[in-house]
N, C-alpha and C positions, 0 to 999 in steps of 0.2 A: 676244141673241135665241136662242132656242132651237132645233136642228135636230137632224133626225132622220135616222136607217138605215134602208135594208131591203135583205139580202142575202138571196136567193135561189141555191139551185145545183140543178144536174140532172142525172145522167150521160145522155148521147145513145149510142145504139150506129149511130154512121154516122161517116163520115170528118169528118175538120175541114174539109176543104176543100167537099163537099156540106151542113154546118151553115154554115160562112162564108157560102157561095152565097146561103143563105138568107137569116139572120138580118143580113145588109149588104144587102142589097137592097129601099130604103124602101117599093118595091110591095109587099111583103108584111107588114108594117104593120096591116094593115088585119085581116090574116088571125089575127093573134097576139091582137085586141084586140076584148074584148066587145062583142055588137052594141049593147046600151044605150048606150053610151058616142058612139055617132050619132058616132064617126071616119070621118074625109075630109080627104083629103089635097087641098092647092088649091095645091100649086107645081104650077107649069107645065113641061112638058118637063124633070122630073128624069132626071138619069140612073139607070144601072142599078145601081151598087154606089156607094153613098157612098164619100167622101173628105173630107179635111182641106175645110173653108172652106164643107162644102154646105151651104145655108142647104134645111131641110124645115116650107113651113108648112100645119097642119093645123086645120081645125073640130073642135072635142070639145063633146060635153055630160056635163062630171062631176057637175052637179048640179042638180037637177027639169025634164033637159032643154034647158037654157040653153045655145044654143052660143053657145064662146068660139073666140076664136084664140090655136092653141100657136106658137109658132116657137121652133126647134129649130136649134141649129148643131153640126154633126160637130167635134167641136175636133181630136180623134187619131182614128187608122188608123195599126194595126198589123197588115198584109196577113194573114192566118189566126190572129191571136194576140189581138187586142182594139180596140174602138172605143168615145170616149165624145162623147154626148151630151150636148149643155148649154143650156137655156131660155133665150132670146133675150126672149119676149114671152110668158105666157101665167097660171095660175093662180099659182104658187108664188113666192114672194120670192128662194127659189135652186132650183136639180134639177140634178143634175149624175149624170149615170148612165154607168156603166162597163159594159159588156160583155165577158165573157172567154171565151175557150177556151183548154182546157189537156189536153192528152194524158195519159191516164193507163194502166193497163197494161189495166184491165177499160172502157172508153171514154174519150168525151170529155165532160171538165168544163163545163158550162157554167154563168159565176158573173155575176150580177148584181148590183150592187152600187148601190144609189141613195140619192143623200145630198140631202136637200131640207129646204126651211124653209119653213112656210106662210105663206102673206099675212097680214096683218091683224095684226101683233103678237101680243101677247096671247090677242087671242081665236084665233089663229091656232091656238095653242099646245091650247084649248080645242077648237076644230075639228078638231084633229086627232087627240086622245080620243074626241069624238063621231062622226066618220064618216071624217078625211082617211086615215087609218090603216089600218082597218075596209076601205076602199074599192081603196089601194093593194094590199093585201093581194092581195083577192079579184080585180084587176086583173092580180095574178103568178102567183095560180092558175089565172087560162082561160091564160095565157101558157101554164106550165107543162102543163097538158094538152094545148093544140093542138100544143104540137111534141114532145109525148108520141103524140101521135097521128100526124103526120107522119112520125116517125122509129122510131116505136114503142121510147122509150128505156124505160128504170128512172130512174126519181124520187127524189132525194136533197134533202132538204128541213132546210134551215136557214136561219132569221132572227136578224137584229140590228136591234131597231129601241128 
């Protein structure tokens, strides 16, 4: 079966530790992530910064509005360096998405790295030519603005998909 990349990076002009703050803490979720996309978080009493083992499950509508349920498990946390997410339940047959921070001399790096395979076989493959791709894309672009806006960084933009 066929699987796909997408890496995204951004330089931030703010500390690692106020980027951590943020982008580990599943309330803000919601902020990073376009409003079409009808995101809602429905764990109950999550805490405040993920960890190893947290199970995050959320309502999404990726497509003509249909919500489904994602569930999402923190698999790593590495305390200011990196954490990755991994689909438990929800659209894709695999998602496994990295987040990083990496100090640099003129900011901080921040690298996104998301490696998934679509449902459906085949047509999976075809889905994802015609919108799955198209969709994550422009799903990394509000990302990339809103904590361009946040943090008021400079934009360093590269894909692998």
């Amino acid at each position: 079966m066929a699987f796909y990349q997408l890496k995204k990076e951004q330089k931030i002009q703010a500390t690692k530790e106020e980027i951590w703050d943020f982008i580990s803490s599943p309330k803000n979720l919601k902020t990073i992530t376009p409003d079409y996309m009808g995101f809602e978080i429905t764990s109950e009493g999550l805490e405040e910064k993920m960890y190893e083992g947290m199970i995050i499950s959320y309502k999404v509508s990726p497509i003509l509005g249909l919500k489904m349920t994602w569930v999402t498990e923190i698999t790593k946390v590495k305390e200011l360096e990196y954490f990755v997410d991994e689909q438990r339940i929800g659209p894709y047959a695999l998602w496994h998405h990295q987040h990083k921070l990496e100090e640099k001399a003129d900011g901080i790096l921040m690298t996104d790295i998301v490696t998934y395979q679509p449902p459906m076989g085949p047509l999976g493959i075809i889905a994802n030519k015609l919108f799955i791709e198209k969709q994550l894309k422009a799903i990394f672009d509000y990302r990339k603005n809103a904590i361009e806006e946040r943090f008021h960084s400079t934009i360093m933009h590269k894909e692998l998909v």
